[in-house]
N, CA, C and O of each residue as an XYZ file, in Angstrom:
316
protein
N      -9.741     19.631    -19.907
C      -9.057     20.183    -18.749
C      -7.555     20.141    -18.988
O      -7.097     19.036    -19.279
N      -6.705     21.182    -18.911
C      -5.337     21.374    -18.677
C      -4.838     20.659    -17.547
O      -5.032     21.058    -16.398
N      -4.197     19.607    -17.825
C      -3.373     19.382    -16.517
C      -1.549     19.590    -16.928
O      -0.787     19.097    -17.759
N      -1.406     20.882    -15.512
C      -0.204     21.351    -15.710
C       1.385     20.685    -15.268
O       2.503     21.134    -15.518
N       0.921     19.286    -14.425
C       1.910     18.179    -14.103
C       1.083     16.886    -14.582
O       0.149     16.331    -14.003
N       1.634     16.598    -15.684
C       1.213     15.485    -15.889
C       1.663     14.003    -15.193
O       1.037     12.943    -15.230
N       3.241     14.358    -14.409
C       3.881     13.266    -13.675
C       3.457     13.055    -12.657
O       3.607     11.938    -12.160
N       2.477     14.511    -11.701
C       2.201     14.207    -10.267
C       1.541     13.093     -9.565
O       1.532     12.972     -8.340
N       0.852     12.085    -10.611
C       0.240     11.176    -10.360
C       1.456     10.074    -10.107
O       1.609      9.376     -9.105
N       2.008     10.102    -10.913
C       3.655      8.906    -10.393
C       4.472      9.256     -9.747
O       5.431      8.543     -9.453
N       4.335     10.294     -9.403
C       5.608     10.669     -8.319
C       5.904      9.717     -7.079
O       6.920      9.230     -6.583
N       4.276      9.675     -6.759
C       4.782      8.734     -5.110
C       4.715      7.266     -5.276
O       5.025      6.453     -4.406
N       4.180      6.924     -6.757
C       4.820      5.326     -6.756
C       6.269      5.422     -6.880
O       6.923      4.720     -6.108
N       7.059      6.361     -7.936
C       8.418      6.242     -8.351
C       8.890      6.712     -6.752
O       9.600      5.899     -6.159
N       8.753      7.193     -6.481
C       9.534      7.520     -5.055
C       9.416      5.899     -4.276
O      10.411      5.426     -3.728
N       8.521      5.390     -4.300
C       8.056      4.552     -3.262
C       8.963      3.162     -3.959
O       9.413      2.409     -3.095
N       9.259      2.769     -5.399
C      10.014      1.841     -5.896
C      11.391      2.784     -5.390
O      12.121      2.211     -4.581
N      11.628      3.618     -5.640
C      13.285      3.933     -5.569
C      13.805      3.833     -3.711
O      14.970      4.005     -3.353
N      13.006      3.621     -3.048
C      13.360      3.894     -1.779
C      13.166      2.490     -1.117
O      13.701      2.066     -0.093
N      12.202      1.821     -2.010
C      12.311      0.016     -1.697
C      13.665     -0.396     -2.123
O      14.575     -0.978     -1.533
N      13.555     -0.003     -3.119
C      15.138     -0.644     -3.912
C      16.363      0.340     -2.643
O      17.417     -0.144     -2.230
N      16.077      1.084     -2.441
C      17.685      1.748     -1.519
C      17.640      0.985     -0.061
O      18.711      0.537      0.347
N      16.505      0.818      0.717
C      16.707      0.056      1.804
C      16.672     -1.716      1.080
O      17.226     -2.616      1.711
N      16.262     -1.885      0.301
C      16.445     -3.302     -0.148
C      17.913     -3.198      0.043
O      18.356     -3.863      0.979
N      18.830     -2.443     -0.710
C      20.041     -2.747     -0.822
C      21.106     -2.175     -0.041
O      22.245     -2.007     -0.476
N      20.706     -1.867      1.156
C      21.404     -1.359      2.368
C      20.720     -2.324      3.745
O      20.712     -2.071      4.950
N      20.236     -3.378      3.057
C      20.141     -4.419      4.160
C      18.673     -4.252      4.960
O      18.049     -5.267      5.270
N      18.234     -3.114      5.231
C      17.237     -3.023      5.786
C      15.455     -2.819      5.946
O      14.860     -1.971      6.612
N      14.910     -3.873      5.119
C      14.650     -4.791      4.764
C      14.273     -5.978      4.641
O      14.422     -6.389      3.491
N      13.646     -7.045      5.675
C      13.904     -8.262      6.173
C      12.669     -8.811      5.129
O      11.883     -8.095      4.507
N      12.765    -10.858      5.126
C      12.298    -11.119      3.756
C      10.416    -11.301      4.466
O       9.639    -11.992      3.807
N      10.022    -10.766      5.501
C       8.475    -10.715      5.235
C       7.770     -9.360      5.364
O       6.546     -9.304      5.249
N       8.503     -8.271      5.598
C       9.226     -6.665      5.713
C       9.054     -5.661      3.948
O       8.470     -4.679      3.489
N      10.232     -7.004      3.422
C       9.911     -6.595      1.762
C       8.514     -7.274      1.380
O       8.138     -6.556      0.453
N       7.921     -7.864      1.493
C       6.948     -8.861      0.730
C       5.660     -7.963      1.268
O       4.720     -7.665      0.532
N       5.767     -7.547      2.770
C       4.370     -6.517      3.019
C       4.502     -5.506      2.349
O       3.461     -5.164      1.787
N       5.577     -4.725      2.130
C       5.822     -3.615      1.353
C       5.911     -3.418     -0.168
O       5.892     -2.375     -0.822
N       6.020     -4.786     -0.582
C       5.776     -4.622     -1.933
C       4.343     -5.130     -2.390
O       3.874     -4.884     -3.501
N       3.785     -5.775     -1.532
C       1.964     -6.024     -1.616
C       1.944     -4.811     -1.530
O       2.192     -4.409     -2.667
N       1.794     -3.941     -0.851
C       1.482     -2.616     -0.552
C       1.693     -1.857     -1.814
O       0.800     -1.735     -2.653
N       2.812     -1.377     -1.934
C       2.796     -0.741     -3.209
C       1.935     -1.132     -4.325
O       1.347     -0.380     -5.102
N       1.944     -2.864     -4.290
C       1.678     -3.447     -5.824
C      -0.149     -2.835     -5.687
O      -0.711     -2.279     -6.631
N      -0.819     -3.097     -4.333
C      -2.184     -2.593     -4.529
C      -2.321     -1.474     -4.425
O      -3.470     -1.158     -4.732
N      -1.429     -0.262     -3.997
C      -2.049      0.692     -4.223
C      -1.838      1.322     -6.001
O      -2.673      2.066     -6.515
N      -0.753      0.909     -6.624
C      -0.785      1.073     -8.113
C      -1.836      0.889     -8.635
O      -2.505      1.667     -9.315
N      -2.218     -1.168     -8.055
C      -3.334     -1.290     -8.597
C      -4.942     -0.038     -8.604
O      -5.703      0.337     -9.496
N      -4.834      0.248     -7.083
C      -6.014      1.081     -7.124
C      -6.029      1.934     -7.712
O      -7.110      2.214     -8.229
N      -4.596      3.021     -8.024
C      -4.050      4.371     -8.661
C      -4.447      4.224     -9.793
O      -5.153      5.191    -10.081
N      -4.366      3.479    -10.653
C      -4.452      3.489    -12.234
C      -5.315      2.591    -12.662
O      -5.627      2.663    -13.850
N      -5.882      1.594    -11.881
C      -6.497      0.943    -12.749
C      -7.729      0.739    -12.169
O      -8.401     -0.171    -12.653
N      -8.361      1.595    -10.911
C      -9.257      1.551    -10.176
C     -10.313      2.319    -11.131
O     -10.090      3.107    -12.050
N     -11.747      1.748    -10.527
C     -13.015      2.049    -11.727
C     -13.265      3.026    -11.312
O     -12.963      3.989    -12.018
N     -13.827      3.255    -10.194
C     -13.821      5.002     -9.702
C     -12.765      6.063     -9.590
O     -11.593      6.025     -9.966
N     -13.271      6.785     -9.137
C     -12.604      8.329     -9.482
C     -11.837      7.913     -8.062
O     -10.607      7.861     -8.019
N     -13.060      7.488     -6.368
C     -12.700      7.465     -5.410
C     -11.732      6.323     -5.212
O     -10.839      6.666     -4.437
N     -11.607      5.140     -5.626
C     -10.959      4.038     -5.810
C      -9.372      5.102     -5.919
O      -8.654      5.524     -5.012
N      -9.286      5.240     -7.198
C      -7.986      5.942     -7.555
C      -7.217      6.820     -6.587
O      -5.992      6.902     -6.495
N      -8.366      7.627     -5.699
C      -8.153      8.815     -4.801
C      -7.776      7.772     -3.736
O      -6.963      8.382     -3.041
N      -7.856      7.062     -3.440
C      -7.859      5.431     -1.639
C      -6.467      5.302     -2.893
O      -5.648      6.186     -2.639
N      -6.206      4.786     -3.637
C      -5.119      4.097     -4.424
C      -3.510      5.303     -3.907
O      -2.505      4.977     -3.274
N      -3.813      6.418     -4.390
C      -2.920      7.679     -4.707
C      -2.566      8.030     -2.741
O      -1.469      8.175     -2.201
N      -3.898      8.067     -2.136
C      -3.591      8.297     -0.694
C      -2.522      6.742      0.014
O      -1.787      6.639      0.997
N      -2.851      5.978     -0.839
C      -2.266      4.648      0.087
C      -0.659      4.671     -0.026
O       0.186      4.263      0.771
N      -0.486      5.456     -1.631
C       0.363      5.306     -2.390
C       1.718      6.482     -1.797
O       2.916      6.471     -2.078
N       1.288      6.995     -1.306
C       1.718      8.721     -0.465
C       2.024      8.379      0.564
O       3.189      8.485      0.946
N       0.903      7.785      1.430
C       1.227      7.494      2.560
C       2.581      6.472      2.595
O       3.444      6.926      3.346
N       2.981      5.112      1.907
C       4.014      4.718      1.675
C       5.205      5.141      1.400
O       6.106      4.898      2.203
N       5.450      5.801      0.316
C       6.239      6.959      0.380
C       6.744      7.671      1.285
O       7.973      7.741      1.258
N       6.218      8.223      2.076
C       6.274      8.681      3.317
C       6.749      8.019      4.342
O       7.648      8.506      5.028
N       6.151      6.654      4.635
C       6.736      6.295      5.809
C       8.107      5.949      5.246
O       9.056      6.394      5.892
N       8.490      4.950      3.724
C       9.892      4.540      3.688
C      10.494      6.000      3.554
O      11.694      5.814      3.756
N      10.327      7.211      3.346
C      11.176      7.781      3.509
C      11.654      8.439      4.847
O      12.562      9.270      4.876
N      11.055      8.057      5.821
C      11.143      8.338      7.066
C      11.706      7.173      7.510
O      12.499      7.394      8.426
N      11.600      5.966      7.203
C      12.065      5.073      7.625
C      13.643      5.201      7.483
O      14.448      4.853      8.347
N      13.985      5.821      6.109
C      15.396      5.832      5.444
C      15.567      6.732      6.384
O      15.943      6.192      7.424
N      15.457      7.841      6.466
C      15.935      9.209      7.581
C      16.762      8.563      8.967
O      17.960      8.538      9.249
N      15.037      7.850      9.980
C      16.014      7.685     10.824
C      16.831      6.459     11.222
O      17.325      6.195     12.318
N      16.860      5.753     10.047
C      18.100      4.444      9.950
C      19.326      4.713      9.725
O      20.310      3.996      9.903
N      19.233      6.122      9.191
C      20.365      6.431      8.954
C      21.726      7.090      9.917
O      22.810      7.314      9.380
């Protein structure tokens, strides 16, 4: 099978580290705030890539999006 984006699968972890790290370092952020949010990320990677099923990966990639999403909404209206 051709796959014609090979990055689309990392997109919404790399989004989801770069937007931890920008409210990490604009204060907003608090220290049990970061620690749910980086469990979060850390299991849905886990499920994304290293999950045994196909569906595992698909729960991993949706968890992984959905995060993404909210910190970038979060960044929007903090701003």
């Amino acid at each position: 099978m051709l796959v014609l984006f090979p990055f689309v699968a990392w997109l919404a972890a790399l989004t989801s580290v770069v937007m931890l790290i920008l409210l990490a370092s604009i204060g907003e952020l608090g220290p049990l705030g970061g620690v749910i949010l980086v469990s979060w990320l850390l299991l849905a990677v886990y499920c994304q890539f290293f999950g045994a099923s196909p569906i595992v990966a698909a729960i991993g990639l949706g968890l992984q999006t959905i995060l993404a999403i909210y910190l970038i909404a979060r960044w929007r209206f903090t701003a």
